[in-house]
VOVO-926108 format. One line per 10 residues: their letters; for each residue x, y, z of C-alpha. Coordinates in steps of 0.25 Angstrom, whole numbers, always signed. Layout:
<recs>
A> X/Y/Z; ...
</recs>
This chain:
<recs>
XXXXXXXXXX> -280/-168/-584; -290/-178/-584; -303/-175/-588; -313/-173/-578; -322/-186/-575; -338/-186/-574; -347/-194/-571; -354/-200/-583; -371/-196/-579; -379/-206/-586
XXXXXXXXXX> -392/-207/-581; -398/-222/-583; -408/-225/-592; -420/-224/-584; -421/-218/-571; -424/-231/-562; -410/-236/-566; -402/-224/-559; -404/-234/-546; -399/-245/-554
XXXXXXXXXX> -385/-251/-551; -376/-246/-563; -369/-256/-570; -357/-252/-580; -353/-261/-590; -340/-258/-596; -338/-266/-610; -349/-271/-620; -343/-284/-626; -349/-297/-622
XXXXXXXXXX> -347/-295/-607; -351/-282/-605; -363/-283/-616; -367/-296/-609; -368/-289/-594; -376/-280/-600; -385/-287/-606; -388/-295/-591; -390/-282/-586; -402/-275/-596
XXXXXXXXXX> -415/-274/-587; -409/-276/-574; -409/-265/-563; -395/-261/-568; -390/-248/-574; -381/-252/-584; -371/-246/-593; -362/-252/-603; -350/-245/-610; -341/-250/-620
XXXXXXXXXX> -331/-241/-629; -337/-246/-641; -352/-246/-643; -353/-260/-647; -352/-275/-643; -343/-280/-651; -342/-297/-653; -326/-299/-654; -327/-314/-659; -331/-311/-671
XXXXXXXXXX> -321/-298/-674; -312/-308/-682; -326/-310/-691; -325/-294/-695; -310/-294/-694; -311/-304/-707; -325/-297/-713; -333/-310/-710; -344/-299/-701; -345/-285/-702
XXXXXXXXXX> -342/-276/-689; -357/-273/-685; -360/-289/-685; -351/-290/-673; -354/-278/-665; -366/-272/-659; -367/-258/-653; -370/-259/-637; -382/-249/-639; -389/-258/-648
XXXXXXXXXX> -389/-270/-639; -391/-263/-626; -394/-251/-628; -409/-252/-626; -409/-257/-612; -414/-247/-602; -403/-249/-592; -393/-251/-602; -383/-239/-605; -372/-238/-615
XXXXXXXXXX> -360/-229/-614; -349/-226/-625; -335/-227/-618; -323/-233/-613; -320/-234/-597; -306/-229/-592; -307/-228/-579; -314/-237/-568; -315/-234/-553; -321/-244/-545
XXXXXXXXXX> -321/-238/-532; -330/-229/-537; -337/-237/-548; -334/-228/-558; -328/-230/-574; -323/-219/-582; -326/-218/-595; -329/-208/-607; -318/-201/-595; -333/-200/-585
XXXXXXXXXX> -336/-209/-575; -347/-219/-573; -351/-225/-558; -354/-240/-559; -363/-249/-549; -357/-261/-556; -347/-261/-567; -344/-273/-578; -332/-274/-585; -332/-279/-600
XXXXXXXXXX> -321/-272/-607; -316/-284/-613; -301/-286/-621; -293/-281/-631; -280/-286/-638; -267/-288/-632; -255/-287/-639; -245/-292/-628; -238/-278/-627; -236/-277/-642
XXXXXXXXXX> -246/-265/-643; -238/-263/-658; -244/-275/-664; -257/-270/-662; -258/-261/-676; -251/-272/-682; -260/-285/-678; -274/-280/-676; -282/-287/-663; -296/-290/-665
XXXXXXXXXX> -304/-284/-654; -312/-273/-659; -320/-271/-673; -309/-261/-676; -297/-273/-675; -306/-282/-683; -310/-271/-695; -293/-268/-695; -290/-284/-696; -301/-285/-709
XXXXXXXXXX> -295/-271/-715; -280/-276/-714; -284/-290/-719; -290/-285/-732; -282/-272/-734; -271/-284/-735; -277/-292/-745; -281/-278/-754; -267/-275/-753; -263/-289/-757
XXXXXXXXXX> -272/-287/-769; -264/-278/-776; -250/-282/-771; -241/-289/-782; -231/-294/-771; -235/-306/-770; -226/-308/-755; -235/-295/-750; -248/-301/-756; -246/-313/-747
XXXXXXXXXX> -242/-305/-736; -255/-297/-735; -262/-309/-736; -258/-312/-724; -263/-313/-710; -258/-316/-695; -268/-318/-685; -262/-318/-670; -267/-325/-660; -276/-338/-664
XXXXXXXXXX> -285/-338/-654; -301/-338/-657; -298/-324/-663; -287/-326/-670; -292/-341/-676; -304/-333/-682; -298/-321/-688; -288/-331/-695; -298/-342/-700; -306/-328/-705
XXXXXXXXXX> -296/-321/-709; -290/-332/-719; -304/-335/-725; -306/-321/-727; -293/-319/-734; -293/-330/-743; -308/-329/-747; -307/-314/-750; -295/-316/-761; -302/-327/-766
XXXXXXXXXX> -314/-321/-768; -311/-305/-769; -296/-303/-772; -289/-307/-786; -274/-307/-783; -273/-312/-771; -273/-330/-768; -280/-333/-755; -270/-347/-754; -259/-332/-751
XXXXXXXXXX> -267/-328/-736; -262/-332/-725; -267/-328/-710; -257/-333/-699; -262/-338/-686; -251/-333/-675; -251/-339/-661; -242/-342/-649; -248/-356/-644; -247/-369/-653
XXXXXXXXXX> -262/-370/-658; -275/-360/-661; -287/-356/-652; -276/-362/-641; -290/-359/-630; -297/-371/-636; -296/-384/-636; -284/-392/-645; -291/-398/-655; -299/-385/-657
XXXXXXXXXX> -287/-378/-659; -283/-389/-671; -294/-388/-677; -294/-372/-678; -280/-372/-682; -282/-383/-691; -293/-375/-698; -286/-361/-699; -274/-370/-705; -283/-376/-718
XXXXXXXXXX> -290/-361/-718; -276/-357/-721; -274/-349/-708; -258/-351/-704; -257/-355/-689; -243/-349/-683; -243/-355/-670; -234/-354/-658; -226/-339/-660; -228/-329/-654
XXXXXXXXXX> -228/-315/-661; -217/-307/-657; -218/-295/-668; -228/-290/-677; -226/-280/-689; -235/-275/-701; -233/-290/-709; -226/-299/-699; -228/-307/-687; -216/-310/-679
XXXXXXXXXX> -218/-323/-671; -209/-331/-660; -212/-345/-661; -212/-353/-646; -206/-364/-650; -194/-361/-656; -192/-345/-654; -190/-343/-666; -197/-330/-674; -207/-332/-685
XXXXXXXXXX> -213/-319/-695; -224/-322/-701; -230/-310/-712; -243/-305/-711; -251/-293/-718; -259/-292/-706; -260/-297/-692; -270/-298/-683; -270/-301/-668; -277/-310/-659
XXXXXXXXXX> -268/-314/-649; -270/-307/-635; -282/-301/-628; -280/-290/-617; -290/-285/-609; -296/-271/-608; -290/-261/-601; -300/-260/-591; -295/-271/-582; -284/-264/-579
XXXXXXXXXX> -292/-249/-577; -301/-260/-567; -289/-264/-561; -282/-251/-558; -295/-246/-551; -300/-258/-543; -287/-266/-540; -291/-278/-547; -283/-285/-555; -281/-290/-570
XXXXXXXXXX> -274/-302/-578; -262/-301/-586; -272/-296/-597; -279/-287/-590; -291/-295/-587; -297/-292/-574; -297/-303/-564; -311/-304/-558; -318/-310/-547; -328/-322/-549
XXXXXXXXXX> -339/-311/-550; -330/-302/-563; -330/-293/-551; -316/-286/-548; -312/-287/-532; -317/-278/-523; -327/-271/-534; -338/-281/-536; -344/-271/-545; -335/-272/-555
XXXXXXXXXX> -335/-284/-565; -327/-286/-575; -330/-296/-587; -327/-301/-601; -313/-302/-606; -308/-290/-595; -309/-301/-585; -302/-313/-579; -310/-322/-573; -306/-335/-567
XXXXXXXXXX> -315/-339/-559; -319/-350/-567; -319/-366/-563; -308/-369/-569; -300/-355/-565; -299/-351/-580; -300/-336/-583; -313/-336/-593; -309/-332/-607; -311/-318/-614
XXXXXXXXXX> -321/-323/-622; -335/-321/-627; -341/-331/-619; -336/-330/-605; -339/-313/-607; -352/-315/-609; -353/-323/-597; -346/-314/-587; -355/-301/-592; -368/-308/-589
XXXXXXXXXX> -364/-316/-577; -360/-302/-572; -371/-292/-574; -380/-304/-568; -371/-305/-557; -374/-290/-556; -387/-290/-554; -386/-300/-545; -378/-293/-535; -387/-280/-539
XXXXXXXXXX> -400/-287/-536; -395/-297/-524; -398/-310/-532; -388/-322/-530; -376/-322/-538; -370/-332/-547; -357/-336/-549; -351/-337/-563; -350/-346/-570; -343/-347/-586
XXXXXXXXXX> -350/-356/-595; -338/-361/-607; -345/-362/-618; -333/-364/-626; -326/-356/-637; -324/-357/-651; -317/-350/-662; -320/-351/-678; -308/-350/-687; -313/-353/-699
XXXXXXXXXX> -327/-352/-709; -338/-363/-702; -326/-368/-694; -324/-365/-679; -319/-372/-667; -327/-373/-653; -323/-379/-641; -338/-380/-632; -335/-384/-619; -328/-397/-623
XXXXXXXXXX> -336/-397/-635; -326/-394/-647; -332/-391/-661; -324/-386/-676; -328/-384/-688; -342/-381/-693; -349/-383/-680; -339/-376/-672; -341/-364/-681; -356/-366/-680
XXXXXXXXXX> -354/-364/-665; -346/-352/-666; -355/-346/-673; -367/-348/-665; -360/-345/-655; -354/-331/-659; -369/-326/-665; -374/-331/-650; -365/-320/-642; -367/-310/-652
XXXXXXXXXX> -373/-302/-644; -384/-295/-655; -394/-303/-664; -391/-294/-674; -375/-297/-674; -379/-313/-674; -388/-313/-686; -379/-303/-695; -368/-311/-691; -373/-326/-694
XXXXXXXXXX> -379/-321/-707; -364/-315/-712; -358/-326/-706; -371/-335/-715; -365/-326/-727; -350/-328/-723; -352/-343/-725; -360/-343/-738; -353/-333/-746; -339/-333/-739
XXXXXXXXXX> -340/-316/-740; -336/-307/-728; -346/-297/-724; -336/-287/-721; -323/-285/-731; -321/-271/-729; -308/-264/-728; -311/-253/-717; -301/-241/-712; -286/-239/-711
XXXXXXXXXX> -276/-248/-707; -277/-248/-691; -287/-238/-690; -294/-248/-680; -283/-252/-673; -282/-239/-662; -295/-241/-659; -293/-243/-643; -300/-255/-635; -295/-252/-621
XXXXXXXXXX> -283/-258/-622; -273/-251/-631; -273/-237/-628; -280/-236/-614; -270/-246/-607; -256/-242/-605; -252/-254/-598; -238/-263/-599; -237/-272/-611; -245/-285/-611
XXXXXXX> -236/-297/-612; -245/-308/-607; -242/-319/-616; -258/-325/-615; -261/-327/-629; -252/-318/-634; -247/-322/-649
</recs>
């Protein structure tokens, strides 16, 4: 039987708000943290709920994945940021249910009415129906995934330590990274510095010139997004670094020490042997597009993306926006679906609470209108590769760039200074910040994100940037 439903009673903040229109952010990542941000001080009730009680910055997970940062430098609990705003409220909780005829969600199992609702639920990692490699190849999602990746890294190399196989010493030095994206490039470029500069610096019976970190992808180049001669300078750099590029397979099997690949060209099978593997090949969206759709009707890409109208509304429900890596927006000039990325997110949420207000308050409204500033991806220490609107950078200046601009969408000061003076000590020293071995061996890796426990749908098999 299931359990009975009530209304969740919040009264608002302060009194003269009770009139207000209520807006109901689900989703406090850069889309959802940026809507409500517009939105502070304005004639709008608004409540923000997120499963976690921090923004978390995803670009930089790899950096605690390989102990460059520490956990705290790259989240910030939502309280602390907004908290303080009178018409600001912040709910603990997951949304299961939504009815938009109603305007009602359901979450904490009570139900919440809704004037306008925004969507920023954002994505999670796709395996491509292969649910069983995912305690086998960590994604790099979540803090959890990141803190799993660093713990198996290193419990590797204190297990090589005091193996006298020399065949197991090298396998447990070993790393294959899946997926060579922007993700996927950087965990590998930091992964291999950390490796070789730990046993220089901290481990006596193991040779740096013995770690190998493999670079697995389906297409014939890296960061295949940006332009050519980016992607040759990027794989050209990971290759001196020592990184192993393995291009053109796809994976077929994954096991405790082995990667089974099926090379295009020829068909033939290739097993490459890796202590640990890591994936960053596919991105799924949460399940929310799907929750959306079965209520309203609307309808979802092959990756569960809900396809919206110019305004991230859904048809028929102009109420209902939907924003950030949970949508698929086309409408663009040149027809291409924006990418899942920082950037465009950021965009969306504030172009959408402004639009808001504008339909609240009877105030012209603007189109949309996506400003590219580019995209980059650092692969190396001081080196990174930007492509800015036509304008391509590598190399030291690239990595300059990068680095202003990652500390510029960090969305707290706090973050931004703690992270440039570790990055200031990263570079002068060459010691991590955070080297710690934490937990048991997948401990983090139940943790649920929306996508692997609450969605019981048919195996995804879409072959878009799968490895």
């Amino acid at each position: 039987m299931a359990p009975e439903r009530f209304f969740l009673e919040l009264d608002p903040p302060a009194a003269i708000q009770a009139s207000w229109p209520h807006v109901v952010i689900v989703g406090g990542g850069f889309a959802g943290l940026r809507a409500t941000h517009r939105l502070i001080g304005k004639p709008v009730r608004v409540t923000l709920i997120d499963k976690r009680n921090f923004n978390l910055f995803q670009p930089l997970l790899y950096q605690v994945a390989t102990g460059l940062v520490g956990q705290a430098d790259v989240a910030s609990p939502l309280r602390q940021m907004i908290g303080n705003a009178p018409n600001v409220q912040v709910l603990l909780g997951e949304v299961d249910e939504i009815n938009v005829n109603d305007r009602e969600i359901v979450f904490n199992e009570r139900r919440y009415a809704y004037d306008h609702l925004i969507l920023a639920t954002g994505s999670g990692s796709s395996f491509f129906g292969h649910e069983e490699w995912r305690p086998l190849a960590p994604p790099m999602k979540i803090l959890e995934h990141a803190n799993e990746i660093r713990r198996r890294v290193l419990s590797a190399l204190e297990e090589a330590e005091q193996t006298p196989d020399p065949q197991r010493r090298k396998l447990l030095q070993s790393v294959a990274v899946i997926g060579a994206g922007p993700t996927g490039c950087e965990l590998a470029g930091s992964l291999i510095d950390l490796m070789r500069h730990a046993i220089e610096r901290d481990f006596k019976q193991l040779r740096a010139e013995d770690c190998r970190v493999l670079l697995v992808d389906p297409g014939d180049r890296v960061l295949r997004a940006m332009h050519p001669s980016l992607s040759e300078a990027a794989g050209s750099y990971l290759q001196r670094s020592g990184v192993e590029l393995v291009l053109g397979g796809r994976v077929q099997q994954i096991s405790a020490t082995e990667v089974t690949l099926t090379l295009k060209s020829t068909g033939e099978q290739q097993r490459l042997e890796a202590a640990t593997v890591c994936w960053t090949a596919g991105v799924r969206a949460s399940h929310l597009g799907k929750v959306l759709a079965a209520s309203s009707g609307c309808e979802v890409d092959k990756g569960g993306r809900v396809i919206v109208e110019p305004d991230f509304s859904i048809p028929g429900h102009p109420e209902v926006r939907v924003v950030g890596d949970l949508c698929s927006y086309s409408h663009t000039a040149d027809g291409k679906t924006l990418p899942g990325m920082a950037g465009p997110a950021v965009q969306m949420g504030g172009w959408v609470a402004a639009d808001i207000l504008a339909s609240i308050e009877g105030t012209p409204r603007r189109a949309f209108r996506f400003t590219d500033f580019g995209s980059m991806a650092v692969v190396g220490p001081l080196y990174a590769v930007a492509d800015l609107r036509g304008i391509r950078l590598s190399g030291l200046i690239g990595w300059l760039v990068w680095g202003l601009a990652h500390l510029a969408f960090m969305p707290e000061m706090e973050n931004r200074l703690s992270l440039l003076l570790k990055w200031l000590w990263v570079i002068g020293t060459r010691e991590r910040d955070s080297m710690l071995i934490i937990g048991n061996r997948n401990q983090h890796m139940g943790v649920e994100v929306g996508l692997e426990q609450r969605e019981a749908a048919p195996a995804d098999t879409t072959p878009v940037a799968s490895a």
